[in-house]
Phi, psi and omega in degrees: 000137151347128157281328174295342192277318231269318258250323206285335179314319191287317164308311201263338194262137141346130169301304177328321201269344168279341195292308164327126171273180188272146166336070181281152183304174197023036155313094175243103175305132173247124180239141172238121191233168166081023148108353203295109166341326168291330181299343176283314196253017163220356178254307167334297182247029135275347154277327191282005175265009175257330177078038175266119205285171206183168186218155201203132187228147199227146198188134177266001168325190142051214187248049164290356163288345185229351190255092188253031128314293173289311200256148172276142181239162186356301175300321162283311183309305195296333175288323161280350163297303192308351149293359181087014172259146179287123213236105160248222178209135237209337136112149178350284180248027177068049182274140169298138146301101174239207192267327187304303160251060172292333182294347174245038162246009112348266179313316158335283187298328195274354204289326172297316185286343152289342164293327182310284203292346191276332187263018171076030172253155150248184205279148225294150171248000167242176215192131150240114136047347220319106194065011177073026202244111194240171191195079156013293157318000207230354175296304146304008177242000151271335200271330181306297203338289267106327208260132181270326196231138143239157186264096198258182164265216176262340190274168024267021201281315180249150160297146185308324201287344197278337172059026188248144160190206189272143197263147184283110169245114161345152168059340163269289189270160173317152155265014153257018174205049055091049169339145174263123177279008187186127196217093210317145158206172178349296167261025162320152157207160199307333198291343181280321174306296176327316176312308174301334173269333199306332208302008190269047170212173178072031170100357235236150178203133202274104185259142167252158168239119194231135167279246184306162141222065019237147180297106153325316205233026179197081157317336177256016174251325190342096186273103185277151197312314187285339178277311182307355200263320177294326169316304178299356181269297174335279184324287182305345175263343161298326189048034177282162166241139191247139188209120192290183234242354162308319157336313174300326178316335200280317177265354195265120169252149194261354173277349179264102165262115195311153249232277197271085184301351182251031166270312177316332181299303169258021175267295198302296191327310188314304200305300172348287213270276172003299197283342172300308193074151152330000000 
């Protein structure tokens, strides 16, 4: 290109939008939420031999102040930020976000970053979900927080028990509302994972969701050690690149932000039911 076209490209285009790099295909975020003792001692050190990147939401929830069986204590969270993993946030007591308390997720989100800064992490700029329970109302008080990016589930495009969802498309969706392209569960096999990734192209970027692997204390998110092992064998012969969700800043421009954060959201609804047909 002309050093002069690059020079006027530069005037007219947002820095942000020149800076970003392009999408590649079989971008995939890996994410973990609530806290579960296996990421430390069974998620941990099969992503640092794969050298794959990961976001870990963290949450005080369920008895996790007293159950260090089921749960990670301070200190393993703190070992994994010092691995180079993303320690986000995931609120106090695992509260759902609805419209109904929205006046308490404010204290929820500062009860972790206070926790953050007390074990020498910082404070966090992603957000999960609690269950996957989401409220519009709640965007701008994540966006006061810090947090550039959050993570929803597949619903409402899918049911929640079905653990299917949508590919991240920049600029259609909010980045405080985030799809799960795949949300792992019991009864997974490798072809559902495969599925969530495929969707991982055109610009297009497949984030997952995983609890245990395996959850001790939730059976019905329960990821078994061996089938996660196999998922990360996938990826890795696959040549995606995995990453925590901090990360999408290096592809994201954060100035496109959508007019209506949920129309994409009932344009996939729509297209669902087409495909149902009469």
């Amino acid at each position: 290109m002309n050093r002069h076209l690059v020079f006027l490209v530069a005037l007219v285009l947002p820095w942000r939008a020149v800076c970003v790099e392009p999408i590649p295909d079989r971008l995939v975020v890996l994410t973990f939420d609530d806290s579960s003792k296996s990421h430390f001692t069974i998620a941990r050190p099969l992503l640092l031999k794969h050298k794959f990147g990961a976001t870990f939401f963290i949450t005080e929830g369920f008895d996790f102040p007293t159950n260090k069986k089921d749960y990670m204590t301070w200190e393993e969270i703190s070992r994994l930020h010092q691995d180079g993993f993303e320690i986000g946030n995931h609120t106090v007591s695992h509260m759902g976000v609805s419209d109904k308390n929205l006046a308490d997720l404010p204290g929820q989100l500062r009860g972790i970053n206070a926790q953050c800064e007390k074990h020498g992490i910082p404070s966090p700029v992603t957000f999960a979900y609690p269950g996957n329970a989401i409220s519009p109302g709640g965007l701008p008080i994540l966006k006061d927080l810090g947090i550039r990016f959050a993570r929803r589930g597949g619903s409402p495009e899918y049911p929640y028990k079905d653990g299917r969802g949508f590919a991240y498309e920049p600029g259609r969706d909010h980045p405080l509302l985030i799809p799960t392209a795949g949300d792992a569960r019991p009864t997974w096999v490798l072809e559902d994972l495969k599925r969530a990734v495929a969707q991982a192209r055109n610009g297009k970027i497949a984030v997952l969701q995983f609890h245990g692997v395996p959850d001790t204390a939730h059976a019905w998110v329960n990821t078994p050690q061996g089938q996660f092992e196999s998922y990360l064998n996938f990826l890795a012969v696959e040549k995606c690149t995995v990453i925590p969700l901090r990360d999408l800043a290096r592809y994201v421009d954060l100035t496109a932000i959508p007019a209506d954060p949920l129309a994409i959201v009932e344009e996939r609804k729509r297209q669902l039911e087409l495909k149902k047909g009469p």
